[in-house]
Structure formats: C-alpha cells, structure tokens
Gaussian input, Z-matrix of N, CA and C with variables (Angstrom, degrees):
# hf/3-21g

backbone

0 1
 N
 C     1     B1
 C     2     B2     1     A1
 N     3     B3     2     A2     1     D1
 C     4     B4     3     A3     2     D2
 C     5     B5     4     A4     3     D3
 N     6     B6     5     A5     4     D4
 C     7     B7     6     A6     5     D5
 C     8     B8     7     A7     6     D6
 N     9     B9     8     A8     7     D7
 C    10    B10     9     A9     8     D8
 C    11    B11    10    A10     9     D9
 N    12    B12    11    A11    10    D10
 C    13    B13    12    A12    11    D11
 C    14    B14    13    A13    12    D12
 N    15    B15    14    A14    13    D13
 C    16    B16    15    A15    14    D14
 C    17    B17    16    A16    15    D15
 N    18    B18    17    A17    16    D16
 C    19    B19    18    A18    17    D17
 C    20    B20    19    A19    18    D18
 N    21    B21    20    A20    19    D19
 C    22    B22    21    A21    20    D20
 C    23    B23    22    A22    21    D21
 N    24    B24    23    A23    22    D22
 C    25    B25    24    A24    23    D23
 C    26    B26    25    A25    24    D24
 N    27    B27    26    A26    25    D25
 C    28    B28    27    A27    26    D26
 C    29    B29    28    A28    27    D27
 N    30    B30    29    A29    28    D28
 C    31    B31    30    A30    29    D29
 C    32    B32    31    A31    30    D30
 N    33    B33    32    A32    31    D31
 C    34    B34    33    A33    32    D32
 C    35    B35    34    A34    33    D33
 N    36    B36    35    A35    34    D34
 C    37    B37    36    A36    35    D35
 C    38    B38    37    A37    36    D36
 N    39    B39    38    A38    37    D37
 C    40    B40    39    A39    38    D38
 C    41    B41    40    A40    39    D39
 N    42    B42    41    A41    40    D40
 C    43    B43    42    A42    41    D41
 C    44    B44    43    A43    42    D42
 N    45    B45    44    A44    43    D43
 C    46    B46    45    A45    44    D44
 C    47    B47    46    A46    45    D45
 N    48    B48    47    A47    46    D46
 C    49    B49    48    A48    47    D47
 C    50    B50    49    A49    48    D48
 N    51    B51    50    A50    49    D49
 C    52    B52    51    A51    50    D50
 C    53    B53    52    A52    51    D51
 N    54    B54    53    A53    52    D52
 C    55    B55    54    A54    53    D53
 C    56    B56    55    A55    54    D54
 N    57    B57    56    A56    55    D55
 C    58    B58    57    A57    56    D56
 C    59    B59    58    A58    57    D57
 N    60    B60    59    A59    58    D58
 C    61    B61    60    A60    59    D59
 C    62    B62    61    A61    60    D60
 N    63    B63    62    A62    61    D61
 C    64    B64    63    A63    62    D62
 C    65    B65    64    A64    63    D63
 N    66    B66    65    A65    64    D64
 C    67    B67    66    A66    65    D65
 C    68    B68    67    A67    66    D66
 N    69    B69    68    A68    67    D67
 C    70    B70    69    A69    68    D68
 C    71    B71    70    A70    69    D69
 N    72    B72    71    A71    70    D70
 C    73    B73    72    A72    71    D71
 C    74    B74    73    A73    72    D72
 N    75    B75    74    A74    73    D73
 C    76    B76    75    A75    74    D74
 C    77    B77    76    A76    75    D75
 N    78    B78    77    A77    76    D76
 C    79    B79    78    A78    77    D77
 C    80    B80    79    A79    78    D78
 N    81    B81    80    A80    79    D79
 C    82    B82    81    A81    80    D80
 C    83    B83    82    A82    81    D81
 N    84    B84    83    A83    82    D82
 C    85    B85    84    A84    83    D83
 C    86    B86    85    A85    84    D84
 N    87    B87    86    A86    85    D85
 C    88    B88    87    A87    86    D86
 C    89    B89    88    A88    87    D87
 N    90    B90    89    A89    88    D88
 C    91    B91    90    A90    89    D89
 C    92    B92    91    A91    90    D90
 N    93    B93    92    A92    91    D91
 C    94    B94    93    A93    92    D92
 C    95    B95    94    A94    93    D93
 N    96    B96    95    A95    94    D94
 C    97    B97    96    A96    95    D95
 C    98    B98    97    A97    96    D96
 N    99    B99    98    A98    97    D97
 C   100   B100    99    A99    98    D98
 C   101   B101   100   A100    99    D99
 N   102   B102   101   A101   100   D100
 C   103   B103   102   A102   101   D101
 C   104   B104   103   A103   102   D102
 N   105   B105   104   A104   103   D103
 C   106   B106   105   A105   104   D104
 C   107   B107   106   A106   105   D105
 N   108   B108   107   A107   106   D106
 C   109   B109   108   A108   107   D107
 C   110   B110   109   A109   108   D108
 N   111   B111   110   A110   109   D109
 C   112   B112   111   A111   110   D110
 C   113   B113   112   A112   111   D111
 N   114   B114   113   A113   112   D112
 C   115   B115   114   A114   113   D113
 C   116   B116   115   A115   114   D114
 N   117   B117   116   A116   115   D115
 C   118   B118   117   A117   116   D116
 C   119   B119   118   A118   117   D117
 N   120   B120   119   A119   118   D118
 C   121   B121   120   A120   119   D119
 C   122   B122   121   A121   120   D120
 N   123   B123   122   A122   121   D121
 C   124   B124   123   A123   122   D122
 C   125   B125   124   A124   123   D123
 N   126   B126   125   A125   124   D124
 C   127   B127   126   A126   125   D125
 C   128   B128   127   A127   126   D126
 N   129   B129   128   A128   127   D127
 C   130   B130   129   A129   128   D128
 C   131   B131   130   A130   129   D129
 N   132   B132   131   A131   130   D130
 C   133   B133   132   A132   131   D131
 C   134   B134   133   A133   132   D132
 N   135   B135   134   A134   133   D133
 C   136   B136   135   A135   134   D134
 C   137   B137   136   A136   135   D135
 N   138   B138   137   A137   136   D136
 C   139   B139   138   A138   137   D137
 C   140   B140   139   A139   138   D138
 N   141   B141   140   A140   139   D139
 C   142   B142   141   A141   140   D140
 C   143   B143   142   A142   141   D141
 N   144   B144   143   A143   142   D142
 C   145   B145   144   A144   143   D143
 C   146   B146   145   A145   144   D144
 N   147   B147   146   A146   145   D145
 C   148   B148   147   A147   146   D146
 C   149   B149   148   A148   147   D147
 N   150   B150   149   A149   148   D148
 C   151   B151   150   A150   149   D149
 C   152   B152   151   A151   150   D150
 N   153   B153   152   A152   151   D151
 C   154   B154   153   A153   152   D152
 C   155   B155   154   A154   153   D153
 N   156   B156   155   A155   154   D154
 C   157   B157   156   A156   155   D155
 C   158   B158   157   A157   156   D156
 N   159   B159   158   A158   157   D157
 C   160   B160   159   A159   158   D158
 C   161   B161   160   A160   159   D159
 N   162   B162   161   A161   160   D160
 C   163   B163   162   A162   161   D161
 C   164   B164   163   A163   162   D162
 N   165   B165   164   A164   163   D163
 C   166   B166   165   A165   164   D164
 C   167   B167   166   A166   165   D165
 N   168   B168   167   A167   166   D166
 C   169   B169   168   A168   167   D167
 C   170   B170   169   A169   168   D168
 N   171   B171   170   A170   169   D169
 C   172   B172   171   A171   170   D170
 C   173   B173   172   A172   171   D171
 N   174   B174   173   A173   172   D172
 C   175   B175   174   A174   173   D173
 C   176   B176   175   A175   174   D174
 N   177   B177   176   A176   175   D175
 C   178   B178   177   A177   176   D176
 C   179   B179   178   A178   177   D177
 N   180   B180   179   A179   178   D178
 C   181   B181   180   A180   179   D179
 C   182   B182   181   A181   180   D180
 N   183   B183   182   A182   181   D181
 C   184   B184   183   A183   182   D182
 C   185   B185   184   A184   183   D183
 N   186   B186   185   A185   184   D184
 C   187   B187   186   A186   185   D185
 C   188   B188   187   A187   186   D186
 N   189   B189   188   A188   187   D187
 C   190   B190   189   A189   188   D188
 C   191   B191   190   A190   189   D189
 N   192   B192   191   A191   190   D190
 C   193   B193   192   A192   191   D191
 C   194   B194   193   A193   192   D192
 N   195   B195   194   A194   193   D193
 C   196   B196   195   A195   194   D194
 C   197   B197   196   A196   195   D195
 N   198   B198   197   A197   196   D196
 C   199   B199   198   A198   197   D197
 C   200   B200   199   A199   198   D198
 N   201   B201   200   A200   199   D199
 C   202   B202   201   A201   200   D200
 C   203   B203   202   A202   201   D201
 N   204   B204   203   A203   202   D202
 C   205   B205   204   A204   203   D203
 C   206   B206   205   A205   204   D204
 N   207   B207   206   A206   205   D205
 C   208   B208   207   A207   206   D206
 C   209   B209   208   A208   207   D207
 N   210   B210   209   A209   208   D208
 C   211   B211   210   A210   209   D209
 C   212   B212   211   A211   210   D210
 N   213   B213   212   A212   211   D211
 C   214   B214   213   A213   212   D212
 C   215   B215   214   A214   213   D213
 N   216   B216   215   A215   214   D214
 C   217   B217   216   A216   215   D215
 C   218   B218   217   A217   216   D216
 N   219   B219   218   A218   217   D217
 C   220   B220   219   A219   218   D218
 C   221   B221   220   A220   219   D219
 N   222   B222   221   A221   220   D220
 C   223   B223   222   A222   221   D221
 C   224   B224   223   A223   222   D222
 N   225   B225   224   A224   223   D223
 C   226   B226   225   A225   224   D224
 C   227   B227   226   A226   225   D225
 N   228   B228   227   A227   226   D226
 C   229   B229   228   A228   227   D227
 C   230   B230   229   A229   228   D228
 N   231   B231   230   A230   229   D229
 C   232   B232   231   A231   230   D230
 C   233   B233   232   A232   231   D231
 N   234   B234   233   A233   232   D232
 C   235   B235   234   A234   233   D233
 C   236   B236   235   A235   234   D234
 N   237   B237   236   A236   235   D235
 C   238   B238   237   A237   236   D236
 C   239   B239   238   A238   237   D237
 N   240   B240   239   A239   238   D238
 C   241   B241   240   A240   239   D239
 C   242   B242   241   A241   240   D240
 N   243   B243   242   A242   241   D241
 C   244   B244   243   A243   242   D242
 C   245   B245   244   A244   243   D243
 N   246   B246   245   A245   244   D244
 C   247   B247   246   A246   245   D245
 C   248   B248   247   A247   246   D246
 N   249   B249   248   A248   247   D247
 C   250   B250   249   A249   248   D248
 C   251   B251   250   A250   249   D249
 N   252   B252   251   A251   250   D250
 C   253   B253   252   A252   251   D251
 C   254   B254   253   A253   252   D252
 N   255   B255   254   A254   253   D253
 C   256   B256   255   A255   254   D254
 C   257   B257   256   A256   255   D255
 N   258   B258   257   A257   256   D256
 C   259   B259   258   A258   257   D257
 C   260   B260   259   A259   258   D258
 N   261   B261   260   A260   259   D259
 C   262   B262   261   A261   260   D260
 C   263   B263   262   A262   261   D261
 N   264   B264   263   A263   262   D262
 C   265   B265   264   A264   263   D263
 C   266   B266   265   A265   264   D264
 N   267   B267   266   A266   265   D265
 C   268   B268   267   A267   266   D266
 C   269   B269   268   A268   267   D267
 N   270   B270   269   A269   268   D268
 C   271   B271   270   A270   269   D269
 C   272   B272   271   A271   270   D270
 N   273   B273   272   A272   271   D271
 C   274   B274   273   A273   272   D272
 C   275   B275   274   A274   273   D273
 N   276   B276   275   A275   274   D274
 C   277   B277   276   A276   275   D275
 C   278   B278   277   A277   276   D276
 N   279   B279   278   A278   277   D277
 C   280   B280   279   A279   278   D278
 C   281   B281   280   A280   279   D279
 N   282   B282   281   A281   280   D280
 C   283   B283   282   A282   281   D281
 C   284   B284   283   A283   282   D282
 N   285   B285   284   A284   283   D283
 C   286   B286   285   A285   284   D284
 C   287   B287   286   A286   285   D285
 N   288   B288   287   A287   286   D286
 C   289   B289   288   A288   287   D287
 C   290   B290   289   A289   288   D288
 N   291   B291   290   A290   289   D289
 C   292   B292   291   A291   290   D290
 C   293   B293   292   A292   291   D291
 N   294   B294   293   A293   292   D292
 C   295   B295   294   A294   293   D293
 C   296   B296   295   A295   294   D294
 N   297   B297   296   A296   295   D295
 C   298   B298   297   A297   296   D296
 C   299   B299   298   A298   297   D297
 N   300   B300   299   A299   298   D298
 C   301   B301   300   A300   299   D299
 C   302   B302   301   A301   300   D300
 N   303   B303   302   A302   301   D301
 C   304   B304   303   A303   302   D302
 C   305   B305   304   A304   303   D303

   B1=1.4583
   B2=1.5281
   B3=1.4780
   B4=1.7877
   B5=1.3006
   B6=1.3956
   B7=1.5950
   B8=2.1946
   B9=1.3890
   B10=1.3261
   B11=1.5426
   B12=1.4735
   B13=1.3054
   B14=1.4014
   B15=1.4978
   B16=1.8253
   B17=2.0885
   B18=1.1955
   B19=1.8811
   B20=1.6432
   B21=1.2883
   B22=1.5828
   B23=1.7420
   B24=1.6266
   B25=1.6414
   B26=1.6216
   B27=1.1115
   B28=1.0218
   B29=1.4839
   B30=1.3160
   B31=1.2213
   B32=1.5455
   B33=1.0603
   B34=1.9215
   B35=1.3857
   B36=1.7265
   B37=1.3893
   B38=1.4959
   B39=1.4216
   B40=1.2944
   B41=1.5231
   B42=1.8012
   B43=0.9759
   B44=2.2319
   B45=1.4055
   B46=1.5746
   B47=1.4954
   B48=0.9961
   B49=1.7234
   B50=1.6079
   B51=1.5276
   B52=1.7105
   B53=1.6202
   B54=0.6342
   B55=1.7724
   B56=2.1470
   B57=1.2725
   B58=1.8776
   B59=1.8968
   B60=0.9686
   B61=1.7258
   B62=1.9638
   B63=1.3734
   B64=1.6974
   B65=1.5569
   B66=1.4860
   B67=1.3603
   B68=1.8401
   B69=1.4307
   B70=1.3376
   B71=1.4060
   B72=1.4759
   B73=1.7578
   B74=1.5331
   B75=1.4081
   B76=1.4471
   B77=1.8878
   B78=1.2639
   B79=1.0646
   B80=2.3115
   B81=1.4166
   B82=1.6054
   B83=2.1621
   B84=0.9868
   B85=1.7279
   B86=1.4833
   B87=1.1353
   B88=1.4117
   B89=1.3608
   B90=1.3556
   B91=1.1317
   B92=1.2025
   B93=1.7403
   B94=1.7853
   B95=1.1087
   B96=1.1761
   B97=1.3255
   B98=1.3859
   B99=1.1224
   B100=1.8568
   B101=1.9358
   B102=1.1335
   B103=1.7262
   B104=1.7919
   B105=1.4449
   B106=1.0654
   B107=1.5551
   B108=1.7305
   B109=1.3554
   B110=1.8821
   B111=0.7704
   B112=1.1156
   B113=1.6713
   B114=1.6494
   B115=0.9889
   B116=1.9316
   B117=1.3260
   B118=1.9001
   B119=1.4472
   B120=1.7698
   B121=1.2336
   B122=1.4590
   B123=1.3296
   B124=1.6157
   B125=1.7269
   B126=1.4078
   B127=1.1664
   B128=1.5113
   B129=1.2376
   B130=1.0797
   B131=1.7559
   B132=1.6467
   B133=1.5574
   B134=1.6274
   B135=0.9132
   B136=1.4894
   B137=1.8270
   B138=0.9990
   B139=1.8884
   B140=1.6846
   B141=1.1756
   B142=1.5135
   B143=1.4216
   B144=1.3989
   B145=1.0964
   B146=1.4287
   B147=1.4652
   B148=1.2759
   B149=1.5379
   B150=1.8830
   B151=1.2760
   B152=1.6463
   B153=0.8756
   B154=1.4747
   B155=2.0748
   B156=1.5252
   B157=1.9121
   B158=1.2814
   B159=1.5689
   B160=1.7158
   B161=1.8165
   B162=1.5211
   B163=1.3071
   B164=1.7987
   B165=1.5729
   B166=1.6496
   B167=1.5898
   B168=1.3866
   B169=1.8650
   B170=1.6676
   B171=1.1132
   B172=1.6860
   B173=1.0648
   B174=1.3412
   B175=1.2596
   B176=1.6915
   B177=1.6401
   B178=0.9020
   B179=1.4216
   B180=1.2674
   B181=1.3361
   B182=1.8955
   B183=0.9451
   B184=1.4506
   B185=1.4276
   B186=1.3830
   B187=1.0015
   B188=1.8456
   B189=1.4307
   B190=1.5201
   B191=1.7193
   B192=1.2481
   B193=1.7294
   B194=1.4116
   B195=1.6425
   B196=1.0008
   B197=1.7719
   B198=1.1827
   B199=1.6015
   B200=1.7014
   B201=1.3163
   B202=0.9763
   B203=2.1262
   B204=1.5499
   B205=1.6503
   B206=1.4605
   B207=1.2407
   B208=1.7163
   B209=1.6073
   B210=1.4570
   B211=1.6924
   B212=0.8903
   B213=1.3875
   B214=1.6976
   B215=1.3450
   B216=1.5743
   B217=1.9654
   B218=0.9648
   B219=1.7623
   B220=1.6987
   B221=2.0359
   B222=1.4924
   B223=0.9920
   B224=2.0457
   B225=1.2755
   B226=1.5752
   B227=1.4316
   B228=1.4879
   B229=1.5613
   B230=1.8512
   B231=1.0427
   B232=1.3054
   B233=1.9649
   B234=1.2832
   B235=1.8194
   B236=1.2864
   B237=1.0968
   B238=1.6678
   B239=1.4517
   B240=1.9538
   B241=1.3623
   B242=1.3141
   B243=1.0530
   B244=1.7689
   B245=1.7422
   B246=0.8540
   B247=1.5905
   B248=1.7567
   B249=1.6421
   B250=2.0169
   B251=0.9255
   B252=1.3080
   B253=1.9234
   B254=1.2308
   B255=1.3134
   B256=1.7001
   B257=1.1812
   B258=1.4463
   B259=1.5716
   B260=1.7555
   B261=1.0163
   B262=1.9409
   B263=1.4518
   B264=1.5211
   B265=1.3812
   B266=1.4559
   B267=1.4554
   B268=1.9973
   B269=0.8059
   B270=1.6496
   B271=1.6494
   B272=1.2406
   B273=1.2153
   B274=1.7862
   B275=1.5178
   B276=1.5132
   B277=1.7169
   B278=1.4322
   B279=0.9719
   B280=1.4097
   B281=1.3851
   B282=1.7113
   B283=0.8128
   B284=1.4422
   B285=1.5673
   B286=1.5112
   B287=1.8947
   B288=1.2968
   B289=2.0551
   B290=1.3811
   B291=1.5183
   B292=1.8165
   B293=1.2953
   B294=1.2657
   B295=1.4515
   B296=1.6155
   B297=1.5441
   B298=1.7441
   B299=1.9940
   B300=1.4340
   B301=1.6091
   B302=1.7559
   B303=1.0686
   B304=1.7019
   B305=1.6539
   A1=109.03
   A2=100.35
   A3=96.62
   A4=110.35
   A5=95.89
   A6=143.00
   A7=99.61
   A8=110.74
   A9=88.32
   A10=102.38
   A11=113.63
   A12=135.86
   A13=103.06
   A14=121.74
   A15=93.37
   A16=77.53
   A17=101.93
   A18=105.25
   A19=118.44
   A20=119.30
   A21=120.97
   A22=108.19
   A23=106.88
   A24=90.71
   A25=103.61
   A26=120.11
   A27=104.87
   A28=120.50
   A29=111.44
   A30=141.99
   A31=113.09
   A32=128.09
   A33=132.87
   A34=91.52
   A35=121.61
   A36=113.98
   A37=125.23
   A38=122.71
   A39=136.61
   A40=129.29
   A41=111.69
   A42=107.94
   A43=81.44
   A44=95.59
   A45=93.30
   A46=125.81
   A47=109.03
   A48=125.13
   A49=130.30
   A50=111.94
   A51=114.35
   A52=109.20
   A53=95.83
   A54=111.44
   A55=99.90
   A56=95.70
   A57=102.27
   A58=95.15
   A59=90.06
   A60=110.77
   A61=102.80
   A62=92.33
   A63=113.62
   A64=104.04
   A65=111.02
   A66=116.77
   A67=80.62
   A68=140.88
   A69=115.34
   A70=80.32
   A71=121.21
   A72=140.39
   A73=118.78
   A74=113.82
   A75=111.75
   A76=114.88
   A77=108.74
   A78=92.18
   A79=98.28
   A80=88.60
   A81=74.27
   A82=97.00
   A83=102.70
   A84=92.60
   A85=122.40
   A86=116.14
   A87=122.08
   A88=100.22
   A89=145.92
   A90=155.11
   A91=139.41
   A92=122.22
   A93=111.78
   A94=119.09
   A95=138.13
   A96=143.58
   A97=111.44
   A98=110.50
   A99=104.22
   A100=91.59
   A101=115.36
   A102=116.25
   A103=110.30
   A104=125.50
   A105=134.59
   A106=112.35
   A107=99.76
   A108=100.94
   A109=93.47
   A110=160.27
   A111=167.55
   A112=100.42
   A113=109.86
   A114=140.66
   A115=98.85
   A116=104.57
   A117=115.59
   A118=90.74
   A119=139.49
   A120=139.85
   A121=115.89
   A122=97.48
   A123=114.75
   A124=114.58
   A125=115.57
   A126=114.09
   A127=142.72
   A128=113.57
   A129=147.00
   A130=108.40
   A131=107.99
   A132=125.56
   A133=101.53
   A134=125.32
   A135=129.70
   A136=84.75
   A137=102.34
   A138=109.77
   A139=113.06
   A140=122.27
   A141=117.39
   A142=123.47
   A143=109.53
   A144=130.08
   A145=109.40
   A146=111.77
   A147=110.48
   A148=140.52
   A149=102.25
   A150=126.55
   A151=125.96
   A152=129.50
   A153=151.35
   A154=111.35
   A155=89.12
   A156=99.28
   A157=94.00
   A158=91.69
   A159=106.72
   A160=77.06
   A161=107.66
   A162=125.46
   A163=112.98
   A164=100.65
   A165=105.59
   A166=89.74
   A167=81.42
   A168=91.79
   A169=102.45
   A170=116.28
   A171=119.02
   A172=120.82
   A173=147.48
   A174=149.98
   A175=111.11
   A176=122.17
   A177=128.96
   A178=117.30
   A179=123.07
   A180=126.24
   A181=126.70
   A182=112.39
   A183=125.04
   A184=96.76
   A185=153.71
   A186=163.82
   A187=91.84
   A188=113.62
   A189=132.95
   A190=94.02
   A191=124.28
   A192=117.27
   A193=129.59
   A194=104.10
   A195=161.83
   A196=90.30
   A197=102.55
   A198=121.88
   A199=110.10
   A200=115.41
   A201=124.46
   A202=139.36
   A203=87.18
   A204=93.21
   A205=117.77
   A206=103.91
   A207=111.60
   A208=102.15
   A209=105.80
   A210=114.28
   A211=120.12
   A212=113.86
   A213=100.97
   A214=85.69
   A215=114.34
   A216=126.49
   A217=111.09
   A218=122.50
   A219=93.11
   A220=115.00
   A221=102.24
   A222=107.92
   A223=93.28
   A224=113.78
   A225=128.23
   A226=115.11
   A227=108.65
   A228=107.89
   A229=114.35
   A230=152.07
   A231=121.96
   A232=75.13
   A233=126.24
   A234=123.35
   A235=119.51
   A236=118.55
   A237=110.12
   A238=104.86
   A239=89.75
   A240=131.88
   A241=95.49
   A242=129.28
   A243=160.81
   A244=94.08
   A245=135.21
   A246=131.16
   A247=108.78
   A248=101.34
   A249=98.37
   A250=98.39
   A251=118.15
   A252=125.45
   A253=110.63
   A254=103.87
   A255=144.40
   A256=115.54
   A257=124.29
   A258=130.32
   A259=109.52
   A260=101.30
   A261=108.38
   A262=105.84
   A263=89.69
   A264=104.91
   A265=98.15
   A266=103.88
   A267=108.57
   A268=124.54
   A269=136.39
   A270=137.41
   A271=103.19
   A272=111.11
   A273=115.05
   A274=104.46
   A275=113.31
   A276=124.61
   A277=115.77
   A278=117.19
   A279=132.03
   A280=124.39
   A281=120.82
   A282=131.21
   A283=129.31
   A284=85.41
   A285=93.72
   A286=138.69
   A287=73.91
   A288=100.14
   A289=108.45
   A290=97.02
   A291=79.68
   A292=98.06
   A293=141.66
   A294=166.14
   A295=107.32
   A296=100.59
   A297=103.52
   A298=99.76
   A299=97.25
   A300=108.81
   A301=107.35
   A302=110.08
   A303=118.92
   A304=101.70
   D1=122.51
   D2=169.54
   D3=-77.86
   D4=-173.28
   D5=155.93
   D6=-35.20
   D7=107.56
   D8=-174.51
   D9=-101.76
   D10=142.26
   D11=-158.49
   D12=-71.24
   D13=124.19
   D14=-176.48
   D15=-126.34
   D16=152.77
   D17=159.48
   D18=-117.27
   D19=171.08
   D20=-155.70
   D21=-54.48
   D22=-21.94
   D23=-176.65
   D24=-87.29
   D25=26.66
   D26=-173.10
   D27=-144.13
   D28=-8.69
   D29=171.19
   D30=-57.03
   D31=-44.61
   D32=177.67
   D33=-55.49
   D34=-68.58
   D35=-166.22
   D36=-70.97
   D37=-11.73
   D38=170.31
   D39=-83.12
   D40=-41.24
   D41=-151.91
   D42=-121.53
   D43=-51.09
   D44=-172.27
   D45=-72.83
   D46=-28.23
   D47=153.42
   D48=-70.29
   D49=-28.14
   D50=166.35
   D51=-25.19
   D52=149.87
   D53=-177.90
   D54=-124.96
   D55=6.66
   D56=162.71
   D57=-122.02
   D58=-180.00
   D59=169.61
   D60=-97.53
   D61=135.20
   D62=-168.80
   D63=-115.73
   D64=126.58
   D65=-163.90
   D66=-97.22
   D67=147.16
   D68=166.15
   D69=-127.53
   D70=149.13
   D71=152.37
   D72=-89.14
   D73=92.28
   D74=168.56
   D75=-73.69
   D76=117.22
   D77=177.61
   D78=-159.35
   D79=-169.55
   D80=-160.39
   D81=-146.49
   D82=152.06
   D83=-166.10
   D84=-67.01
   D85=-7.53
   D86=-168.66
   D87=-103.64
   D88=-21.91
   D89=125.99
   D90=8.42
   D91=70.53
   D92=-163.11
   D93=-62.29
   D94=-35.63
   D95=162.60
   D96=-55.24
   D97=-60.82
   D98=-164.65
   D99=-55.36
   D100=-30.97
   D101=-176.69
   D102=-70.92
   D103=-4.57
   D104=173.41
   D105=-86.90
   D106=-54.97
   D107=-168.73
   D108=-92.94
   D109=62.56
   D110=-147.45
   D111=-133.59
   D112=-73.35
   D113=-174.71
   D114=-51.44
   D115=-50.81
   D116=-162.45
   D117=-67.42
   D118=-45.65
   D119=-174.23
   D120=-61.42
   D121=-52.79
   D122=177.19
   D123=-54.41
   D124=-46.48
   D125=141.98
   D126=-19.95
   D127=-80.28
   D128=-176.25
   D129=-49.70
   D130=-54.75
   D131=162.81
   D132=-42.41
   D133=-37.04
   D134=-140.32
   D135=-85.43
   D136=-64.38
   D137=172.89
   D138=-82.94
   D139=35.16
   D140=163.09
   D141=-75.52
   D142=120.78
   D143=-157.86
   D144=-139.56
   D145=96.33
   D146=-168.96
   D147=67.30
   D148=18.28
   D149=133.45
   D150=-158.28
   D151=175.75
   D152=172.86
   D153=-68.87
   D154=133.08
   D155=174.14
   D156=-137.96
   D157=121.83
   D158=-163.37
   D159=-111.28
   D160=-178.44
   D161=150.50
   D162=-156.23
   D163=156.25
   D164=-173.34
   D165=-137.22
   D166=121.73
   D167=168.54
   D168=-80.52
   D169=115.45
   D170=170.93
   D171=-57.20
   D172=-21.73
   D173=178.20
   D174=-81.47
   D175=-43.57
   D176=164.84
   D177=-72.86
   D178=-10.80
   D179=-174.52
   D180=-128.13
   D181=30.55
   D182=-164.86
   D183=-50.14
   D184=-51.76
   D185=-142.08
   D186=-65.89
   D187=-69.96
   D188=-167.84
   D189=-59.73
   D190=-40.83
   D191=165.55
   D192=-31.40
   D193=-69.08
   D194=170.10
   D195=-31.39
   D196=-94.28
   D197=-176.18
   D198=-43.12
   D199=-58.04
   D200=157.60
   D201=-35.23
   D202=-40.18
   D203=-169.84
   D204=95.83
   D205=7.36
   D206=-167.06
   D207=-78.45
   D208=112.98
   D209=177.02
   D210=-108.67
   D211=0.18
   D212=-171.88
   D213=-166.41
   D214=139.53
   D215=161.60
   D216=-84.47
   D217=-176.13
   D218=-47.27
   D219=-69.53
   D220=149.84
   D221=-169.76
   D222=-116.27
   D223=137.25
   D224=173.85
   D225=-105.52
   D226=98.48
   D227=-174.84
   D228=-96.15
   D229=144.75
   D230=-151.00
   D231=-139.98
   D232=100.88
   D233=165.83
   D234=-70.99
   D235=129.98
   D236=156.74
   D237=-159.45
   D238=134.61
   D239=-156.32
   D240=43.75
   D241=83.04
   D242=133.14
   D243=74.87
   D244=8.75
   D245=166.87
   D246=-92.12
   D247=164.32
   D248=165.71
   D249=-75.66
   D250=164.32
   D251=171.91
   D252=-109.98
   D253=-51.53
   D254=-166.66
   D255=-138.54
   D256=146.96
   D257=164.01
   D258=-152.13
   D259=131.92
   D260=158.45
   D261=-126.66
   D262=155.33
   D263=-165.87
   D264=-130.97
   D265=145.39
   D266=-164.60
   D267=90.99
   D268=-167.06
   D269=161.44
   D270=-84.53
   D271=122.90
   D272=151.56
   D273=-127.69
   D274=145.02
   D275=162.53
   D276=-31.75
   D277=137.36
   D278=157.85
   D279=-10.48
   D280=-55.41
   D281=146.18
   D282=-6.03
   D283=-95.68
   D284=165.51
   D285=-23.34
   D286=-58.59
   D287=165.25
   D288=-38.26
   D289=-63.11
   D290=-170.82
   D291=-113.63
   D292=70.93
   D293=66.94
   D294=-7.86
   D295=-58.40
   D296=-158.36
   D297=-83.29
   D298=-4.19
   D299=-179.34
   D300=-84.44
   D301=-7.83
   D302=-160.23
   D303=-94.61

C-alpha cells in the first residue's frame, strides 16, 4: 500500500482532523528527487503504525503549497492535531523520514 493521494477538498478531513500524526509528501512527477524518495515514503506507508502517509501531487494541488509555504519539492510535512510539526525539504534517507515521525 502506498502513499494515499489526498487533494485540497479533502485534506481538512484526512489530514487536519486525523486523530494520529500524518506524514504528507508534496511532490510533483517531473521531479528527480521527489522520484528517489518516492520509493522511501511508499515504503514507510507500507509499515504505518500509528500514523498516516498522505501524498499531494503539486501540480494538481498548488493551493495546499501555497497554504502550506511549500517552495521547493519534494517537501515532508509531518501534522499533528491539524498543525505542521515537522517538515524536510529534498531527499533525505529513510532514516531521516521517520526521524520527522518521532
């Protein structure tokens, strides 16, 4: 199971309302990096355990960027109880990833 795709109408009830902490991946297809860490997120979803792996295609979603502060892909926003907590921006290892889950 991936990264599940959420878009702006749908994002309050998915990501800002969770009652876990929501890792979300902004990222966009043309994107070499977001195509690196792609694979490490998708992962990661696969063993979620006591939170949520959202993803936002940026091109389809400029609005959630926008709102966000997101300047640059891929960007890792990590919510809990409907605020950011955490964010990295770029490729980082796996590691890292669920670093921003801790």
């Amino acid at each position: 199971m991936a990264a599940t795709k959420v878009t702006t109408a749908e994002f309050e009830e998915k990501v800002l309302k969770s009652d876990v902490p929501v890792l979300v991946d902004f990222w966009a297809d043309w994107c070499g990096p977001c195509k690196m860490l792609s694979p490490i997120v998708n992962e990661i979803a696969d063993s979620a355990d006591g939170f949520k792996v959202m993803s936002v295609n940026a091109d389809e979603e400029p609005e959630l960027l926008t709102r966000y502060g997101v300047r640059a892909i891929p960007t890792l926003i990590v919510f809990k109880n409907g605020e950011p907590a955490k964010q990295s921006v770029g490729f980082v290892p796996k590691e890292q990833v669920l670093d921003l889950l801790k």
